[in-house]
VOKEDO-737675 format. One line per field, with one value per atom (N, C-alpha, C): atom name; x, y, z. Coordinates in steps of 0.2 Angstrom, whole numbers, plus 5000, padded with zeros to 4 digits. Example, Ala and Ser with C-alpha at 12.3 -4.5 7.8 and 13.67 -1.06 7.14 Angstrom:
REM residues 2
atom: c(N,CA,C,N,CA,C) $
east: c(5066,5062,5066,5064,5068,5064) $
north: c(4972,4978,4984,4989,4995,5000) $
up: c(5039,5039,5039,5035,5036,5039) $
***
This chain:
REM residues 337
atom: c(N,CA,C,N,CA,C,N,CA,C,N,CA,C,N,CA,C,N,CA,C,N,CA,C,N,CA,C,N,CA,C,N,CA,C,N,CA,C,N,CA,C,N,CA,C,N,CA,C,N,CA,C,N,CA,C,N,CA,C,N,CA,C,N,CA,C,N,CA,C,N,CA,C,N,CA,C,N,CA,C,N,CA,C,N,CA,C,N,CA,C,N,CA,C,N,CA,C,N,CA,C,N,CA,C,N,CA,C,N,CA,C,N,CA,C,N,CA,C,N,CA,C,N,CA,C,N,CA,C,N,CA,C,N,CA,C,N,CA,C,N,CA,C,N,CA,C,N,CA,C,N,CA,C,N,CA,C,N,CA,C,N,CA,C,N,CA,C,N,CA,C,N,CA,C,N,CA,C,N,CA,C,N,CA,C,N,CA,C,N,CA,C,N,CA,C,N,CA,C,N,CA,C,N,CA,C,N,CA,C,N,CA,C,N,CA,C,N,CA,C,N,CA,C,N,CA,C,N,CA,C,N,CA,C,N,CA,C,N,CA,C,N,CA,C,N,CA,C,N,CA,C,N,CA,C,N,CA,C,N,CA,C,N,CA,C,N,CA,C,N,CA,C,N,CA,C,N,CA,C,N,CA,C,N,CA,C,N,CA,C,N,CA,C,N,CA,C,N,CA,C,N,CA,C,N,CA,C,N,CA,C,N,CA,C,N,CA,C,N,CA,C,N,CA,C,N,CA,C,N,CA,C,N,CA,C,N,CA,C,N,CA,C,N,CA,C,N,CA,C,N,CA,C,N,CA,C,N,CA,C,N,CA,C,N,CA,C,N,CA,C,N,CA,C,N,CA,C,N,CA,C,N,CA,C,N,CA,C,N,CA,C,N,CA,C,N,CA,C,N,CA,C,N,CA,C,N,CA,C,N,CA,C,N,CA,C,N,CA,C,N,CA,C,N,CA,C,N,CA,C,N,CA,C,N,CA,C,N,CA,C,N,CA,C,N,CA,C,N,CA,C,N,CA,C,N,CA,C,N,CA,C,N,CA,C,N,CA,C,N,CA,C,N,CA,C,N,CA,C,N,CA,C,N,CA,C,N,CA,C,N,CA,C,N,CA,C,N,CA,C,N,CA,C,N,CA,C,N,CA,C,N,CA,C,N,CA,C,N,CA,C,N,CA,C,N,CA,C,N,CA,C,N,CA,C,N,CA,C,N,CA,C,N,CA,C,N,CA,C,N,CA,C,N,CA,C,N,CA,C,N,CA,C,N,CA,C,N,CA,C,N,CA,C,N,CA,C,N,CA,C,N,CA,C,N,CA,C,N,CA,C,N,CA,C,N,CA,C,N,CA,C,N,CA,C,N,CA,C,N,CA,C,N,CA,C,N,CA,C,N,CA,C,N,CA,C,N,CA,C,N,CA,C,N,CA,C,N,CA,C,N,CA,C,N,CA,C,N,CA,C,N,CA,C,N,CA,C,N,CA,C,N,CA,C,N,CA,C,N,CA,C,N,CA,C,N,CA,C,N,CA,C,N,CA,C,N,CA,C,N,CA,C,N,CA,C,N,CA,C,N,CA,C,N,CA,C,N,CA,C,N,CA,C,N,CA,C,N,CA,C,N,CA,C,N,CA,C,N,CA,C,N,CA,C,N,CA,C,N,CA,C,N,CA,C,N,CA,C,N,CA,C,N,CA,C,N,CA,C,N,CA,C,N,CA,C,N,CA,C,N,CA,C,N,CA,C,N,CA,C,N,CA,C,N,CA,C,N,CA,C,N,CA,C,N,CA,C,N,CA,C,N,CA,C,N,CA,C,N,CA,C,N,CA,C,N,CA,C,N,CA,C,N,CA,C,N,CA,C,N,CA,C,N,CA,C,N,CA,C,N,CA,C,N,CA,C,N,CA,C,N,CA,C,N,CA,C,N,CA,C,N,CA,C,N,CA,C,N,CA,C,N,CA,C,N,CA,C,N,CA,C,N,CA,C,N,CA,C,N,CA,C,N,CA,C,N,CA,C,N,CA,C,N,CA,C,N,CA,C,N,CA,C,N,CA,C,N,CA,C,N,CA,C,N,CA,C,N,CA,C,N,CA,C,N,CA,C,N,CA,C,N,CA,C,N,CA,C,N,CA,C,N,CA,C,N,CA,C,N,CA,C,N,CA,C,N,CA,C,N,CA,C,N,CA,C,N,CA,C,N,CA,C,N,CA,C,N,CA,C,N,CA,C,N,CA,C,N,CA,C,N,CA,C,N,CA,C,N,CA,C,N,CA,C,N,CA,C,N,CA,C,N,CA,C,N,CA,C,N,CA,C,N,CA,C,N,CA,C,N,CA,C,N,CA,C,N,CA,C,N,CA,C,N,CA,C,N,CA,C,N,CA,C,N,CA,C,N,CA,C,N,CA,C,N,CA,C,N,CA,C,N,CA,C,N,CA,C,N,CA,C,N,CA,C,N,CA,C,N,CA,C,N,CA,C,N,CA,C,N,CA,C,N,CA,C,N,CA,C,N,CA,C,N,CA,C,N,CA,C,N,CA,C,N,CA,C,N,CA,C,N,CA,C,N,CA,C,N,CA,C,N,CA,C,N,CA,C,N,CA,C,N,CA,C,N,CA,C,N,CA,C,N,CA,C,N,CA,C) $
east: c(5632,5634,5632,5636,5637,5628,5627,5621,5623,5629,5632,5631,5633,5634,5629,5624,5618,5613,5613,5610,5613,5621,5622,5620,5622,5619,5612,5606,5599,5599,5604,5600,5604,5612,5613,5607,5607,5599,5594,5592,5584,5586,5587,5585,5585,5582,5579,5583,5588,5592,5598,5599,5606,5600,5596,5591,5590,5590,5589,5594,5602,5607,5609,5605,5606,5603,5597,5595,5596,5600,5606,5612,5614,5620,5619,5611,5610,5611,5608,5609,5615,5620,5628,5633,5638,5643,5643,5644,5643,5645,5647,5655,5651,5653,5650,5646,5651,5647,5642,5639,5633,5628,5631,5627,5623,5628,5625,5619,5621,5618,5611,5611,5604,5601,5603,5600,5597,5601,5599,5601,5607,5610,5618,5621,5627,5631,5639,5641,5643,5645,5647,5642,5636,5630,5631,5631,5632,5639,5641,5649,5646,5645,5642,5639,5632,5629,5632,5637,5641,5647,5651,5653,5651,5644,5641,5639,5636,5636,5641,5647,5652,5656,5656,5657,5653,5646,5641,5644,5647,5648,5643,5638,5632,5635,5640,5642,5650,5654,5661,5663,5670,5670,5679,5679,5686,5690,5695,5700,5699,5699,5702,5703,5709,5710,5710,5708,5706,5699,5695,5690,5688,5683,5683,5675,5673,5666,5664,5660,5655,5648,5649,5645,5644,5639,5636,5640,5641,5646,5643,5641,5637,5641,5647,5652,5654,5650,5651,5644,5643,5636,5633,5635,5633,5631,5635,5631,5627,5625,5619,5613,5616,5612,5608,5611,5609,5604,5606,5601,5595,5596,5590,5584,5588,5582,5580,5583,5581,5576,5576,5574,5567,5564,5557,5554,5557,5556,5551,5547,5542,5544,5546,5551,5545,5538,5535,5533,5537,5538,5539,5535,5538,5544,5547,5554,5560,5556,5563,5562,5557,5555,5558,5559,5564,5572,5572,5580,5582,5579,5581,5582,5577,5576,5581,5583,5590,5596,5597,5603,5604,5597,5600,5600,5595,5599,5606,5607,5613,5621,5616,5622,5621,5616,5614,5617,5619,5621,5628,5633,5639,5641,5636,5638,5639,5632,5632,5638,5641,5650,5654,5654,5659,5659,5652,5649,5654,5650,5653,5659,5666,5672,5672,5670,5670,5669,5662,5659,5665,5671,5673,5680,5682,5688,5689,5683,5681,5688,5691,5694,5704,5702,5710,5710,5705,5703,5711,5714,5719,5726,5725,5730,5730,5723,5722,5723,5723,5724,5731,5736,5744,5746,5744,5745,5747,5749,5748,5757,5758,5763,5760,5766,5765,5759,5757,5751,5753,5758,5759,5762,5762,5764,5760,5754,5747,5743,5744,5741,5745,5751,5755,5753,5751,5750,5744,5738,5731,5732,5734,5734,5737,5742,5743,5740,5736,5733,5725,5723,5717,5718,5722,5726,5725,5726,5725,5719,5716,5708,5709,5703,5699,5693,5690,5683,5678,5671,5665,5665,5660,5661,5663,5666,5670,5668,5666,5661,5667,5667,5671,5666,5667,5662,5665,5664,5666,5671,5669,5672,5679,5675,5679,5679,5686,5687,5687,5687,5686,5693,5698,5704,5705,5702,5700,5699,5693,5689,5695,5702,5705,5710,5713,5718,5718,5713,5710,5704,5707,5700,5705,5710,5713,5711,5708,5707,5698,5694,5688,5683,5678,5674,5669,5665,5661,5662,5665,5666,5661,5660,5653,5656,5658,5658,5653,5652,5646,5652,5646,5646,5641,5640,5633,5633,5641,5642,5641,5637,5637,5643,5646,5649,5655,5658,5662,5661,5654,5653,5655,5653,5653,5661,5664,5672,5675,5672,5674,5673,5665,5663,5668,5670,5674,5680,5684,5689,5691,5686,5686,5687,5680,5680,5689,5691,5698,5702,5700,5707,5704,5700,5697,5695,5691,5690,5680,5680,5674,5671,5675,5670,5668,5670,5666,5661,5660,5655,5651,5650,5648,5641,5639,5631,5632,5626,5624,5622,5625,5626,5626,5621,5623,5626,5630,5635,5630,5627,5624,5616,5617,5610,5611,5615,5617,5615,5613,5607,5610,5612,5613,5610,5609,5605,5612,5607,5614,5619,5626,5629,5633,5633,5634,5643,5644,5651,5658,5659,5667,5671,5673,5677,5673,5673,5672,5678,5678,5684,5681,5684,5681,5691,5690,5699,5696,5699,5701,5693,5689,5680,5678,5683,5680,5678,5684,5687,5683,5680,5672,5666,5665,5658,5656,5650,5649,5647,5646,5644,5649,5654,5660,5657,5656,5653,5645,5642,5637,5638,5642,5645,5651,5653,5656,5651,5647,5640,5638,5636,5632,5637,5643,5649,5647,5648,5648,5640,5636,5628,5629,5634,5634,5637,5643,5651,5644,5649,5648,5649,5648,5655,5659,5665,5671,5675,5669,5672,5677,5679,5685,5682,5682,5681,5688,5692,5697,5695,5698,5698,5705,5705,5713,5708,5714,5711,5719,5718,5723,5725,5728,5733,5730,5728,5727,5734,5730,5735,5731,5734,5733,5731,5732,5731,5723,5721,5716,5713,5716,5716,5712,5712,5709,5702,5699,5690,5691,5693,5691,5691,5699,5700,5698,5699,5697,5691,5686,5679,5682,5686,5688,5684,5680,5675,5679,5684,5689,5696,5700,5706,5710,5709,5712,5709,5712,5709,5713,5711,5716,5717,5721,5721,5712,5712,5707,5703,5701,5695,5690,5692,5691,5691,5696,5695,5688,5686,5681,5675,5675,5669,5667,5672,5674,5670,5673,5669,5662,5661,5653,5651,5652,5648,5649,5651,5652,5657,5663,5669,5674,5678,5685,5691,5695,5702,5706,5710,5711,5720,5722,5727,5726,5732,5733,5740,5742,5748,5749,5754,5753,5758,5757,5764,5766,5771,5772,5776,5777,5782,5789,5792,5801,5803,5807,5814,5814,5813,5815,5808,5803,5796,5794,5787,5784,5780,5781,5778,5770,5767,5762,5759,5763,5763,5760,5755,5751,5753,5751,5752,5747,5745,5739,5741,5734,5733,5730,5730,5726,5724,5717,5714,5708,5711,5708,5704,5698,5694,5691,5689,5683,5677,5673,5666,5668,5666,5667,5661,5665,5662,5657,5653,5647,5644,5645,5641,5632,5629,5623,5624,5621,5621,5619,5622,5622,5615,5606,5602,5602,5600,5597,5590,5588,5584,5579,5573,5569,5569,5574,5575,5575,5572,5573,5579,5582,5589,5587,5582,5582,5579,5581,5580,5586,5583,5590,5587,5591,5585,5590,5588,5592,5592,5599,5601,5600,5599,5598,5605,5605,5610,5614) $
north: c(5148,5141,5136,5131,5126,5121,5118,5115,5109,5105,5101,5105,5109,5115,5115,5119,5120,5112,5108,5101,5100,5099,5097,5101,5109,5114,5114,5113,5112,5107,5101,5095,5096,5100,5099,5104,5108,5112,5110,5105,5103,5096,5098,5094,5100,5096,5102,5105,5102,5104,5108,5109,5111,5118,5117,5124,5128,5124,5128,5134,5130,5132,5141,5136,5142,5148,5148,5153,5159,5153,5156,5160,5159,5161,5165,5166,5174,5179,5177,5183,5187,5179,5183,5177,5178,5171,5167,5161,5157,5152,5148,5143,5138,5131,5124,5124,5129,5127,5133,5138,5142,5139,5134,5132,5127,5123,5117,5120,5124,5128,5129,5132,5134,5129,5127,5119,5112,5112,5107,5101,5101,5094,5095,5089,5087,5088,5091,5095,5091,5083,5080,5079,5080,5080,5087,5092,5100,5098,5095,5096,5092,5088,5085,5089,5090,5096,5101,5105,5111,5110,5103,5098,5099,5096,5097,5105,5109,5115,5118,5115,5118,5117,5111,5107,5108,5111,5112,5121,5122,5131,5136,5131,5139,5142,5139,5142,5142,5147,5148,5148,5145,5144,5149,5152,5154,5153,5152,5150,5155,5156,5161,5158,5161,5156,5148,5146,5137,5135,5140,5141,5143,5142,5139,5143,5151,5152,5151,5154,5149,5156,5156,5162,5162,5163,5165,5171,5171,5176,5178,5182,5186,5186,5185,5187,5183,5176,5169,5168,5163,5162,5157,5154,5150,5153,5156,5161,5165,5167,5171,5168,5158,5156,5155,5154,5152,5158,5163,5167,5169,5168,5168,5162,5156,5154,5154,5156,5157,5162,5167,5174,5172,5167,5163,5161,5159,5156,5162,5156,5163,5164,5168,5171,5169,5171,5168,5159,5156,5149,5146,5143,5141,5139,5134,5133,5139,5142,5146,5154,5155,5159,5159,5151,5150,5150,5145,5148,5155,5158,5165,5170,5167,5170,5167,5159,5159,5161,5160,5167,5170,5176,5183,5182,5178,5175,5175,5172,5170,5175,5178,5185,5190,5193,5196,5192,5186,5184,5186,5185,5188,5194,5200,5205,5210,5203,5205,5205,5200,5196,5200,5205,5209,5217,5219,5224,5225,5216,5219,5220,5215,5219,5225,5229,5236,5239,5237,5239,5241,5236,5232,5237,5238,5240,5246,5251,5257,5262,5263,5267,5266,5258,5255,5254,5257,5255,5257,5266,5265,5262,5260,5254,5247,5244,5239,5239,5245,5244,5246,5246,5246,5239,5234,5226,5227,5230,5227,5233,5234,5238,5244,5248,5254,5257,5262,5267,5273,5274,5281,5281,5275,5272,5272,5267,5268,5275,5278,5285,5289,5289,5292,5291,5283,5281,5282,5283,5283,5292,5296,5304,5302,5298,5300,5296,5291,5287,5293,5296,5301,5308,5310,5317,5321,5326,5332,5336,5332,5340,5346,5350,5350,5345,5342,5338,5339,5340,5341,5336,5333,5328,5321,5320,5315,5309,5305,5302,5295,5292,5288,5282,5276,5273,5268,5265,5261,5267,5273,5279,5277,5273,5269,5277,5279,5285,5290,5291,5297,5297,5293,5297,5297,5293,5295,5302,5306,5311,5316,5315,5318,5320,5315,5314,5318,5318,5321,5327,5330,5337,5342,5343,5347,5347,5342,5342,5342,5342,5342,5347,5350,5357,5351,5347,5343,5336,5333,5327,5324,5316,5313,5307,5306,5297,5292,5288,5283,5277,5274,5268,5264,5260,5258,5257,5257,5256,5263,5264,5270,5271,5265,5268,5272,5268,5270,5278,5282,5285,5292,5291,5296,5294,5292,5293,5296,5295,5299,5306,5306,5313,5318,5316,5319,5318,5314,5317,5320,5320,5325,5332,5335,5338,5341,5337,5338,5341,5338,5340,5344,5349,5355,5353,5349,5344,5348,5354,5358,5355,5354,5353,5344,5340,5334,5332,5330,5324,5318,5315,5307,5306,5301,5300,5291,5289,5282,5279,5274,5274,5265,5262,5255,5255,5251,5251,5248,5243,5241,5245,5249,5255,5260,5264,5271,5276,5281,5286,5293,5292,5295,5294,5298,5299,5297,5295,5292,5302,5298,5303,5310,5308,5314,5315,5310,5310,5310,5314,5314,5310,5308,5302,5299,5294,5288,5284,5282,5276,5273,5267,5260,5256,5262,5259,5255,5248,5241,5240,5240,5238,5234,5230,5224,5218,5217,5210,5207,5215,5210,5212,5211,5213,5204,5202,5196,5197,5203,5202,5209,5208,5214,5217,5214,5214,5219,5217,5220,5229,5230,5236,5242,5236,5240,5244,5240,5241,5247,5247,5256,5259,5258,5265,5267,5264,5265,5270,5266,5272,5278,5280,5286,5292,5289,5290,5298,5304,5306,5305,5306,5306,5306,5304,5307,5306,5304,5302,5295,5295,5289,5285,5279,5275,5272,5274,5271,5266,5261,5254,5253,5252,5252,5244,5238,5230,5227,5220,5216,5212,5209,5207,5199,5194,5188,5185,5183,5179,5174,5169,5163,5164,5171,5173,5168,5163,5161,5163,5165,5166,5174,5178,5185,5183,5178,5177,5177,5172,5173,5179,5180,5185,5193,5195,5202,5201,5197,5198,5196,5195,5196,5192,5193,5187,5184,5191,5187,5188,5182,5183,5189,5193,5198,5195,5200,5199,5201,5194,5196,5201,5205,5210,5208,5203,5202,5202,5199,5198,5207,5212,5218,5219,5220,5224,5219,5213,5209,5215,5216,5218,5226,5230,5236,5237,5230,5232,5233,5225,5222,5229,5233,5239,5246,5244,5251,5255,5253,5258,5254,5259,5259,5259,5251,5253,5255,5259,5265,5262,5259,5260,5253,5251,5244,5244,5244,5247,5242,5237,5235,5237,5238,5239,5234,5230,5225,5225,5220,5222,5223,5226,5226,5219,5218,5214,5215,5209,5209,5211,5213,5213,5207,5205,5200,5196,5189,5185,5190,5191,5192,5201,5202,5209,5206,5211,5211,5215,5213,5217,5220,5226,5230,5233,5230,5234,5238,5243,5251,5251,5251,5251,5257,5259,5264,5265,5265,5265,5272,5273,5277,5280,5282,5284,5285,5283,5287,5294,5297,5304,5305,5302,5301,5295,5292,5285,5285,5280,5283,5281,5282,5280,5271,5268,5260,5262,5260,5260,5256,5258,5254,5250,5244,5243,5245,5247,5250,5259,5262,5268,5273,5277,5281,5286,5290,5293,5297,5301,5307,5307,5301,5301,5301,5307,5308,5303,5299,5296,5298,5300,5304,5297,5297,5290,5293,5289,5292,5295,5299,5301,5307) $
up: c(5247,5249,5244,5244,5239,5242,5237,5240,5244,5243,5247,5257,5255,5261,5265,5260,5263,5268,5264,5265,5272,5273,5279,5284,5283,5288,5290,5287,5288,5291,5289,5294,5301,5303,5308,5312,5310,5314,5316,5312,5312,5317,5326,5330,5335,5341,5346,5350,5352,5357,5352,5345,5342,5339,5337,5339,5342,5350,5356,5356,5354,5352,5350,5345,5340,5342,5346,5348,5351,5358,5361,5359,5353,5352,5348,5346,5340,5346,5352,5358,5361,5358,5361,5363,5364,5365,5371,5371,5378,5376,5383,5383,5385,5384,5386,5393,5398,5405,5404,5402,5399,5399,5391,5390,5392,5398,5401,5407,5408,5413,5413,5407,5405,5401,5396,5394,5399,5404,5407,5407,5402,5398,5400,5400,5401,5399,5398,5396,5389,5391,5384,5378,5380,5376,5372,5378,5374,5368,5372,5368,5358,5359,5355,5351,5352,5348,5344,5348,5346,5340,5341,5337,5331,5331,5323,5319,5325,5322,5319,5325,5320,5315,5314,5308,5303,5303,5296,5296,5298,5296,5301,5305,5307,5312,5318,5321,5323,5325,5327,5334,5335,5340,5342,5349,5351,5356,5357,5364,5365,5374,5380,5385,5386,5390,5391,5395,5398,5393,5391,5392,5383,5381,5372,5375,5369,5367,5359,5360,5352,5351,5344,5341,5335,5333,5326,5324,5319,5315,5308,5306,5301,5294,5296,5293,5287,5290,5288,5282,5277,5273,5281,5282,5289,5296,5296,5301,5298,5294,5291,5289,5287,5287,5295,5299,5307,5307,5308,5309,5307,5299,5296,5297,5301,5304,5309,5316,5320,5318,5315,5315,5315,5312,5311,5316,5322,5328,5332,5335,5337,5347,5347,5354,5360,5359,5364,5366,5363,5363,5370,5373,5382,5382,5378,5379,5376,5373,5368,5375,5375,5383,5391,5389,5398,5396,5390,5388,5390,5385,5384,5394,5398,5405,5407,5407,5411,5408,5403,5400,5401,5401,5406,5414,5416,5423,5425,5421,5423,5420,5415,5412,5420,5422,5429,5434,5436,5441,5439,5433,5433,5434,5429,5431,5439,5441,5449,5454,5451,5452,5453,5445,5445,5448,5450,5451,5461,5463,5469,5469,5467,5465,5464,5460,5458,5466,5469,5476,5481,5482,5486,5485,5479,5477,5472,5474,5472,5473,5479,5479,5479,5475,5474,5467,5463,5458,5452,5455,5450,5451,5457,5459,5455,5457,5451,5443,5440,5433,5435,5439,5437,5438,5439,5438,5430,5426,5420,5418,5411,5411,5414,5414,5416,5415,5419,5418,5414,5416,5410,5406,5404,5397,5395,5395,5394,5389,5397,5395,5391,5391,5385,5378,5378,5371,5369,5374,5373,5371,5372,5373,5364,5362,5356,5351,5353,5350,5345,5351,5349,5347,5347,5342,5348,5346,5349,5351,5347,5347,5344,5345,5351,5351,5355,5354,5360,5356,5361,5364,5361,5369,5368,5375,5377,5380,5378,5383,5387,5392,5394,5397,5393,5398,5402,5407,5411,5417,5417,5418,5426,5431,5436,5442,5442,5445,5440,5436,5432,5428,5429,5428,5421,5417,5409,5408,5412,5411,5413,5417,5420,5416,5411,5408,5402,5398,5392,5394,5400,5402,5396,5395,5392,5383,5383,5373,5375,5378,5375,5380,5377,5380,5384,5382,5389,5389,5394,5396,5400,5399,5402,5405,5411,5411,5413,5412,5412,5414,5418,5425,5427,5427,5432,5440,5443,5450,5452,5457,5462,5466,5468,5474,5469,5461,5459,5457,5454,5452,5457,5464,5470,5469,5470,5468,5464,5458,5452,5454,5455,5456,5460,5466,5472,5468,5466,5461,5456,5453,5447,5451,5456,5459,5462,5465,5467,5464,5457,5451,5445,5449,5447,5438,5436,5431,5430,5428,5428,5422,5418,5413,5412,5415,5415,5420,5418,5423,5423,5427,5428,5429,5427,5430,5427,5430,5431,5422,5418,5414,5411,5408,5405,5400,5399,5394,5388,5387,5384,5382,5385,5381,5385,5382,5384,5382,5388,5386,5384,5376,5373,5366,5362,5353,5350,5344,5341,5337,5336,5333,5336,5343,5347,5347,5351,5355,5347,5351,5345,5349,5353,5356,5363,5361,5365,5366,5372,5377,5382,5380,5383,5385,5392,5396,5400,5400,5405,5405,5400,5400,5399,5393,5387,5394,5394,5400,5405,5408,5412,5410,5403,5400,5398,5400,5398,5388,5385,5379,5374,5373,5372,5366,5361,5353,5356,5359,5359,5364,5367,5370,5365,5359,5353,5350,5349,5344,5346,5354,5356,5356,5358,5358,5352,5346,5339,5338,5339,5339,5343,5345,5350,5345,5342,5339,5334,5333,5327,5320,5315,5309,5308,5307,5308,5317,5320,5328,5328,5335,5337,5341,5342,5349,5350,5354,5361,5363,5361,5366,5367,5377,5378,5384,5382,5385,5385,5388,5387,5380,5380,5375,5377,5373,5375,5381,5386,5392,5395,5400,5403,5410,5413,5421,5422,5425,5424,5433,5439,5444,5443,5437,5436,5435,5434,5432,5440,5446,5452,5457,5455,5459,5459,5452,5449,5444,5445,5440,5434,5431,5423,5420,5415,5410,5403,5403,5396,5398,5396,5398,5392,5390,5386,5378,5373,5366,5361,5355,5350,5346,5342,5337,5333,5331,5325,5327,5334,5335,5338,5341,5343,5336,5330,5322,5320,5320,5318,5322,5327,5331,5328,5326,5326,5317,5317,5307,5306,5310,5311,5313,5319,5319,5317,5311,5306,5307,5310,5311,5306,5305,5302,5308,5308,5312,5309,5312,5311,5313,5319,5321,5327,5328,5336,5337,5344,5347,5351,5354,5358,5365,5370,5375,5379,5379,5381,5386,5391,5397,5397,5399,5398,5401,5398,5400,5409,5415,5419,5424,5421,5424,5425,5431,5434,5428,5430,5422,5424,5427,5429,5426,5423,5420,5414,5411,5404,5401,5394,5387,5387,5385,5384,5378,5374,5368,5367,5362,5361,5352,5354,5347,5344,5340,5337,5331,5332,5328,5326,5319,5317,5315,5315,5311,5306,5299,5291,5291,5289,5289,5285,5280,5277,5278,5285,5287,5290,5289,5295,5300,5304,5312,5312,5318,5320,5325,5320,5326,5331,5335,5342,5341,5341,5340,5345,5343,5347,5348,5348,5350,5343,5343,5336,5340,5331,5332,5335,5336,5340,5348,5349,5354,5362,5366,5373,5379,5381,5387,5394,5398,5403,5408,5410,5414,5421,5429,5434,5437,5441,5446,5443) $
***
């Protein structure tokens, strides 16, 4: 950084509320009403704040939708600078302590959000993802997006009914889906079941620390998942510490769109996502894109029909593993159920 650079970026930092900030945003992205939320301060004050940090380079900012997040970016001399000062901050701090507890408060009351949707609409669940183009469009392009195989394991997270695990039983020897919803999982189960699917199966599964060692899975897929994750970049991350050498991660999501009715009505956290910003997520944790597909609606379809994009990433085959902080690589943590 130029030292010009530098000077403005320290001084926009060095007040208490645009540090609180920062603190926040080394955790994960969050939008003005987040952060008014958990701060305690009013939104045009927050706005204010955010204003400066973004103007000295520490922090970025992106549309979705109606709806504008803000995030540190590594990628940046200013976001590396942001970080490297928080990193000094001592986390058992009373104030820096109760920020961080309503955050996740309040990350928990969303997921909680989207959890019952899932509860509610567990067995309409492959009806819901045909709101968008075609399904077996889709699934045509996702089966040619991954090759052919053969691959050991499969792992599928946001698993829903299984129909991942169904679609590709034919290319891999053991299939795993992961979920956190029960009632979804006891669906999957019995339909897998049904569509004599022996070699896969399901169990209870966070997307965000997934009881798996790093290195294992030869293909990972995260279908229609991103959109109600309140932290997407952080669920890239662990697909990625799972991934082997040489493995793919499958992201099949929307296409940026305005449906602003989908955050109420279907849980949705993000209105769809652009090419760059998924390839940005996919670098940051150690993968190579590989390929981006988009399928778009025909001529004469409901404005309300989505683009869905399919993104292909891979492991470089002499890479080391993306640790998990806290978890050594050889470590198997069995998930319940």
């Amino acid at each position: 950084m130029r030292t010009a650079d530098l000077v403005a970026a320290l001084k926009a930092a060095a007040e208490p509320t645009r540090l609180r900030i920062l603190l926040l945003l080394a955790g994960g992205e969050l939008n003005v009403k987040d952060l008014t939320l958990i701060l305690g301060q009013s939104q045009p004050r927050i706005s204010r704040h955010l204003k400066l940090l973004c103007e000295a380079g520490l922090i970025e900012r992106f549309r979705d939708g109606s709806w504008v997040y803000f995030h540190i970016s590594d990628r940046q001399p200013g976001g590396r600078l942001a970080l490297r000062l928080v990193s000094d901050v001592d986390p058992a701090e009373a104030s820096v302590r109760r920020d961080r507890e309503r955050a996740e408060a309040l990350k928990r009351e969303r997921e909680a959000t989207a959890q019952a949707f899932f509860e509610q609409h567990a067995a309409d669940w492959d009806r819901i993802r045909t709101l968008h183009v075609a399904e077996n469009d889709v699934e045509a392009a996702m089966r040619r997006a991954i090759g052919d195989g053969p691959f050991g394991l499969f792992v599928d997270l946001g698993t829903g009914t299984g129909r991942t695990l169904e679609l590709f039983a034919d290319r891999f020897t053991r299939g795993l889906g992961l979920d956190v919803n029960q009632a979804m999982l006891n669906y999957a189960q019995a339909n897998l079941k049904s569509k004599g699917c022996l070699n896969a199966q399901v169990r209870h599964g966070d997307i965000y620390s997934l009881s798996l060692a790093d290195r294992q899975a030869d293909v990972v897929v995260m279908h229609q998942v991103l959109h109600f994750l309140s932290d997407p970049a952080l669920a890239i991350r662990e697909a990625a510490r799972v991934l082997a050498p040489g493995g793919k991660l499958l992201i099949i999501d929307f296409a940026p769109h305005d449906l602003e009715f989908l955050r109420s009505r279907e849980a949705h956290e993000r209105l769809g996502f652009p090419h760059e910003q998924v390839a940005g997520w996919l670098k940051d944790a150690g993968l190579v894109p590989k390929s981006t597909e988009d399928l778009k609606p025909k001529d004469g379809d409901s404005e309300e029909i989505l683009t869905v994009t399919i993104w292909l990433a891979e492991r470089p085959a002499a890479q080391a593993s993306v640790a998990r902080i806290g978890a050594p690589a050889e470590e198997v943590r069995e998930g319940a159920g």
